[in-house]
C-alpha positions in Angstrom: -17.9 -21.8 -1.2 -15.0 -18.9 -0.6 -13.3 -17.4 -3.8 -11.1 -14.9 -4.4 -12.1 -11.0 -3.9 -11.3 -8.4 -6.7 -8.2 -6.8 -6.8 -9.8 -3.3 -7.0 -13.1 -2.0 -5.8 -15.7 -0.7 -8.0 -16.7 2.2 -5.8 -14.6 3.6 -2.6 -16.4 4.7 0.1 -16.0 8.4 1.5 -17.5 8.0 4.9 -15.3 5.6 7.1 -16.2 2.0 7.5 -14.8 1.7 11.4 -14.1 4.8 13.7 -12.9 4.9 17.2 -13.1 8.0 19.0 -12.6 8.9 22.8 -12.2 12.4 24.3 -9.0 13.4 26.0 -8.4 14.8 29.2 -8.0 18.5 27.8 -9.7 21.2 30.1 -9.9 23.7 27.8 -10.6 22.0 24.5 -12.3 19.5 23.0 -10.2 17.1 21.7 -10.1 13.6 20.7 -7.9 10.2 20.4 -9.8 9.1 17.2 -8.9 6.1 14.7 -11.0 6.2 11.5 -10.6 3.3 8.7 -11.2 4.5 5.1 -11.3 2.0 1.4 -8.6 2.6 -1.1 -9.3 1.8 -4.4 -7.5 -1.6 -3.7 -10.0 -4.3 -2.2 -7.8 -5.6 0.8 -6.1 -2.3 1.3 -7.2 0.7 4.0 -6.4 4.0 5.0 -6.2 4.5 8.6 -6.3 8.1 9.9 -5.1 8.5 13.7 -5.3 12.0 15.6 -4.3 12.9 19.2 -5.2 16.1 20.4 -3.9 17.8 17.1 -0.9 15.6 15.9 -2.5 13.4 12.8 -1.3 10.2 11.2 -1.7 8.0 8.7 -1.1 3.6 7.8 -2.0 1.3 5.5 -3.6 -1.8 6.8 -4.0 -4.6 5.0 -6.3 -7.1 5.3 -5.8 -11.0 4.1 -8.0 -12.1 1.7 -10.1 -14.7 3.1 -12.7 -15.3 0.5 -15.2 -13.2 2.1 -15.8 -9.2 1.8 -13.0 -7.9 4.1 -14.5 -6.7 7.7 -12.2 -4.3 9.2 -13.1 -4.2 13.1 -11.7 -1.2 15.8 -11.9 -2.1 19.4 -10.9 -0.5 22.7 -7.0 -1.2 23.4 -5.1 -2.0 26.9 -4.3 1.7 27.3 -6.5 4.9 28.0 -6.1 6.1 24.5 -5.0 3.2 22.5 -7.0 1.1 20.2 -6.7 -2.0 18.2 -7.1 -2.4 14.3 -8.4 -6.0 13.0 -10.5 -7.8 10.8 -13.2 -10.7 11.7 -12.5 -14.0 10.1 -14.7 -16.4 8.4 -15.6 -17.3 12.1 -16.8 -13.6 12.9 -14.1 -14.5 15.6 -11.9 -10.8 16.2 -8.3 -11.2 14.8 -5.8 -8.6 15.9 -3.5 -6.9 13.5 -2.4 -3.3 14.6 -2.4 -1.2 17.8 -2.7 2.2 17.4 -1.9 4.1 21.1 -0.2 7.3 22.7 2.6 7.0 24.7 2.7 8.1 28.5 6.0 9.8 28.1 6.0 13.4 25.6 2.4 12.0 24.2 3.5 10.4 21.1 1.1 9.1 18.8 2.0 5.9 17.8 1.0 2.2 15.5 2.7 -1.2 16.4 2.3 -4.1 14.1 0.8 -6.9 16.4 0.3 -10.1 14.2 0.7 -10.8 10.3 -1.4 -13.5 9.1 -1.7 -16.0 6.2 -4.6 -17.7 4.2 -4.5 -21.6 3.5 -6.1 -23.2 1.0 -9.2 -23.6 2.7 -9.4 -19.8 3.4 -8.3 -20.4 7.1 -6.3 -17.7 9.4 -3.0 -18.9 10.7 -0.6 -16.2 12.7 2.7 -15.7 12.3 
């Protein structure tokens, strides 16, 4: 039986709870496209923390709350150094919410909102 999460976590975690990291093309340095996913101190709320050879970034994500401990999942985007930001369902089925990628053109560093969703009653996904 699902029920509602808390609104605010008891203890926030300092280490991140999903990262994504692949190294760039740079000769001379080491540098990385990396996505890391931190708790807030709000349940369904995270920190995301993008970097791109040196330019940093940073979006909340939120997660819908599905009756279950949120799961926030990053996984290897369309583009070299992209990635996408999501959550697995009650289904442990991978359900898009953000992509985070670089441009081709001056190398911006950039996050696109790919799908909202909404909980029925029965604490099922449906997009919007």
């Amino acid at each position: 039986m699902f029920k509602r999460n808390p609104e605010r976590r008891d203890h926030v975690k300092k280490d991140p709870v999903a990262e994504y990291r692949v190294r760039t093309d740079d000769p001379l340095n080491e540098m990385y496209f990396s996505v890391r996913i931190f708790e807030t101190p709000i349940t369904m709320k995270y920190l995301a923390k993008v970097e791109f050879e040196g330019i940093t970034g940073e979006d909340t994500i939120k997660l819908p709350d599905m009756g279950t401990p949120p799961h926030p999942v990053l996984q290897k985007g369309p583009e070299k150094y992209s990635c996408i930001v999501g959550l697995l369902d009650n289904n442990k089925a991978f359900r898009e919410l953000k992509k985070v990628y670089v441009t081709e053109k001056g190398h911006e560093l950039k996050i696109t909102t790919l799908k909202h969703y909404i909980v029925t009653e029965d604490y099922r996904l449906v997009g919007q």
